[in-house]
N, C-alpha and C positions, 0 to 999 in steps of 0.2 A: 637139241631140237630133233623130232621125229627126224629120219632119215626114210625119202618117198621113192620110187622109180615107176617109169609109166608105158607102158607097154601099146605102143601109137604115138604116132607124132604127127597126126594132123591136127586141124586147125584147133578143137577144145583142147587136145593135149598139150598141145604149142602153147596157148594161153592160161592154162591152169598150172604150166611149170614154171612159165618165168613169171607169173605173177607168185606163186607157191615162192619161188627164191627170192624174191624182192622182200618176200615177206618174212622170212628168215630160217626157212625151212631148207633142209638137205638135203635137194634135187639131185642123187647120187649117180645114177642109171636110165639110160632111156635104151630101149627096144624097137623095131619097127620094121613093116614089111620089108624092105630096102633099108640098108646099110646108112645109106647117102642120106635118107630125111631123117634118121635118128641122129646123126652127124651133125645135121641141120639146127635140131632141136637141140642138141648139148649146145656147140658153140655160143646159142645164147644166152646160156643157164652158167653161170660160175661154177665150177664145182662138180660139173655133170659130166658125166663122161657114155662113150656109146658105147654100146655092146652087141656081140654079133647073135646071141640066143635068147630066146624068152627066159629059158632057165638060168641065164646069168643076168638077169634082168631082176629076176625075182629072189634070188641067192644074196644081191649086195645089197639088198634095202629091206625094212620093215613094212613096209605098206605097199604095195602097188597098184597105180591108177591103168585098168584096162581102159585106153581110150580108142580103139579099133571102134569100127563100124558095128552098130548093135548085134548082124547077122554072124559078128567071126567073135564076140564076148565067149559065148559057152567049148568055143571051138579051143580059144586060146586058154581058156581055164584047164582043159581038159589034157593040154601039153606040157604043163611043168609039174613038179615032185612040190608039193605044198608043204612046209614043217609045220607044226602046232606052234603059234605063238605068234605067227605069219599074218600077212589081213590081206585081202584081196578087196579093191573096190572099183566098181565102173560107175562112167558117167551116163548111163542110158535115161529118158526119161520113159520111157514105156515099159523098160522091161524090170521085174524085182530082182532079187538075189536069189532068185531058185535058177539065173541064168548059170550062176554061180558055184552049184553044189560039185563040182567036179572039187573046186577049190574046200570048200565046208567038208567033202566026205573024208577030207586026208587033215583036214584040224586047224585049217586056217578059219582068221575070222571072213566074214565078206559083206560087204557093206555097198550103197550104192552111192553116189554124190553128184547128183545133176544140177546145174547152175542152170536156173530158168530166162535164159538171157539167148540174143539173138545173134550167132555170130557168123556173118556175109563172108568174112578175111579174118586174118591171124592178125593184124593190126585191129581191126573193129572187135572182135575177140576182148585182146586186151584190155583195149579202151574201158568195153562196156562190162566186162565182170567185177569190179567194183559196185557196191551197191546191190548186186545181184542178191535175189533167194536161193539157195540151194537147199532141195529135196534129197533128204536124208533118210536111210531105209537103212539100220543097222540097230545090233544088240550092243549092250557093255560090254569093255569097255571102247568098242569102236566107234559107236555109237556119239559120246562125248568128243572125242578126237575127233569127227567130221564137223559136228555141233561148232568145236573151237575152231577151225580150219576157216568153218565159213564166217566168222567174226573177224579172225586174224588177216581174210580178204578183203576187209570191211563192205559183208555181206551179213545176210540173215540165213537161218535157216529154218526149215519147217520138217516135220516128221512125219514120215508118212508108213502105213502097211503095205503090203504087195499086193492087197486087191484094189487098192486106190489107185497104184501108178497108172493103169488105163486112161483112164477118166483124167486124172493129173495133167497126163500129156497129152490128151484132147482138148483141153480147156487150153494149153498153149498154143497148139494150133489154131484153134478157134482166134485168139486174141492177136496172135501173131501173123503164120501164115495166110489166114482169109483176111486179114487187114490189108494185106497187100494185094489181095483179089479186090477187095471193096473196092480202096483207090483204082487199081486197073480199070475197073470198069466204070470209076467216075470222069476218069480220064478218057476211056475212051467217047463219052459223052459231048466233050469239049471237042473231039478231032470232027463231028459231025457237022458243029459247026465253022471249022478251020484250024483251029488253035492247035498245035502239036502237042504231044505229052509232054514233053519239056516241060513247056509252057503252064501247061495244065498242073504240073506239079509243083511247079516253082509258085503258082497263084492259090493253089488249095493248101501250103505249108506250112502259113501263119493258122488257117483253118484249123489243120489237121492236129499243132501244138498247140492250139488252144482249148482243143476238145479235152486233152489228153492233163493239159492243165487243168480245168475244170474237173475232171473224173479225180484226178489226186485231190484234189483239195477243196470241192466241193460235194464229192462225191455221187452214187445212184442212188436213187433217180433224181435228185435234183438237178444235178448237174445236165439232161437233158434238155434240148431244147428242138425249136422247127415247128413245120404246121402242126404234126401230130399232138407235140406235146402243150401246143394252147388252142386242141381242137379243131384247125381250120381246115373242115372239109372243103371248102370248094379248093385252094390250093392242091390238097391229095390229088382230090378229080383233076384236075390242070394235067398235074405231074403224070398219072395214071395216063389220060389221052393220048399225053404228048409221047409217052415212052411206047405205047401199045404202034402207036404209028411208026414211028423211029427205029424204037430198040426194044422189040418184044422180048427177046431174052431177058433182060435186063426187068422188062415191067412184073415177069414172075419174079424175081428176086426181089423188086420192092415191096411188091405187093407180102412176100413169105416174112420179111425185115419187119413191113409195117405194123403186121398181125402182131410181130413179136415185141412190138413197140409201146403198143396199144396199152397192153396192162404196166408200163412202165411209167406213164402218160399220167394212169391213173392213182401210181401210187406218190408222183409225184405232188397230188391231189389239184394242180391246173386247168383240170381237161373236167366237165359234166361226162355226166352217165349218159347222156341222149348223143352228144357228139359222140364219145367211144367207143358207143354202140352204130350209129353212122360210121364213123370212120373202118370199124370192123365190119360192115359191111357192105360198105362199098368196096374193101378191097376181097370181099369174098365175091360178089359180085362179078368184078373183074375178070378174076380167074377161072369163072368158068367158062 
């Protein structure tokens, strides 16, 4: 089996090795700012062992996973002696492999492998890359080798060029990080009228899993639902009033959502033309 070492041992690195070893791959070498967290990351790895330089990091394994903070990848690439036959890979979702060419100008292959997954902790880590897609930026035959890597995760993969990863990893923000803007601020709706976050979360989470069930398995747009999507303007107006008083922040956000709502509404084919076009402008209306 491939023999890997991974150059970082925070939280992706930590979970892409011991699930890499569980998987039966040869977690040989780990590397890291501090001594003490590569120490960290071997002990839980069979087989791993720490090492005190990047270039002995990179010396006893075939593959290396750069798992450093996006801003130190090109820095760290540009410290070891690369052989030809060598593969350099990191896990960035925004940046290509031209972070990389320090490794490339000396004859390694270099490749990217980002697991589109959300990880809070080295435990949630774990848990949740299973299943995961991971974005694959590499040539032959590296290329294949990441492809199987994310199978043998039982994960998928997808391929992508380096002028896509931008956009790639905006669309996971988008889905991810402002998901939890969204809630934030539906939550904070509920403390206006007493109800703690807590509270507010633990009552919107049957919600929020059922939306997300529907999106799998019913898919967009149908899967949509609310006044928008079976037209009911006077609701909107309700909702609009009520936030403009309350939570004006909040009502330009809806009103920006609704707009983007509107044609979703409509392909879902639920909503008339006359409503859609009411609904669109009443919340242009609004905003001005």
């Amino acid at each position: 089996m491939l023999k890997v070492g991974f150059i970082g041992a925070g939280t992706v690195g930590t979970a892409l090795a011991i699930r890499l070893g569980a998987s039966g791959y040869d977690v040989a070498a780990v590397a890291s700012r501090t001594f003490a967290s590569a120490e960290k990351l071997a002990k839980a790895v069979p087989g791993c062992r720490a090492v005190k330089s990047l270039q002995e990091a990179a010396d006893a394994v075939e593959l290396v996973f750069i798992t450093t903070p996006d801003g130190a990848i090109g820095q760290v690439a540009g410290q070891i002696i690369w052989h030809p036959g060598s593969s350099a890979t990191h896990c960035s979702g925004a940046d290509s492999t031209e972070v990389l060419e320090p490794a490339r100008s000396l004859g390694a292959q270099v490749g990217a492998f980002h697991p589109l997954q959300t990880f809070a902790s080295v435990q949630q880590a774990i848990d949740n890359l299973p299943g995961s897609t991971f974005a694959v930026e590499a040539v032959e035959p590296l290329r294949s080798i990441l492809k199987k890597m994310a199978l043998d995760l039982n994960g998928y993969s997808i391929e992508l060029k380096a002028s896509d990863k931008v956009l790639y990893h905006a669309s996971a923000v988008i889905a991810c990080n402002y998901f939890v803007t969204l809630v934030k601020l539906s939550t904070d709706l509920w403390q206006t009228f007493g109800v703690p976050r807590k509270d507010a979360v633990r009552a919107l989470m049957p919600l929020l899993k059922g939306t997300l069930n529907n999106i799998e398995n019913v898919g967009i747009p149908n899967c949509l639902t609310g006044p928008i999507a079976r037209g009911d303007i006077g609701t909107v107006r309700k909702h609009l009033a009520a936030l403009d008083k309350s939570a004006p922040s909040v009502a330009k956000i809806y009103r920006e959502l609704g707009l983007e709502t509107v044609p979703i509404s409509i392909d879902k084919g639920k909503i008339g033309d006359s409503a859609a076009a009411g609904i669109t402008e009443l919340m242009k209306e609004a905003a001005r």
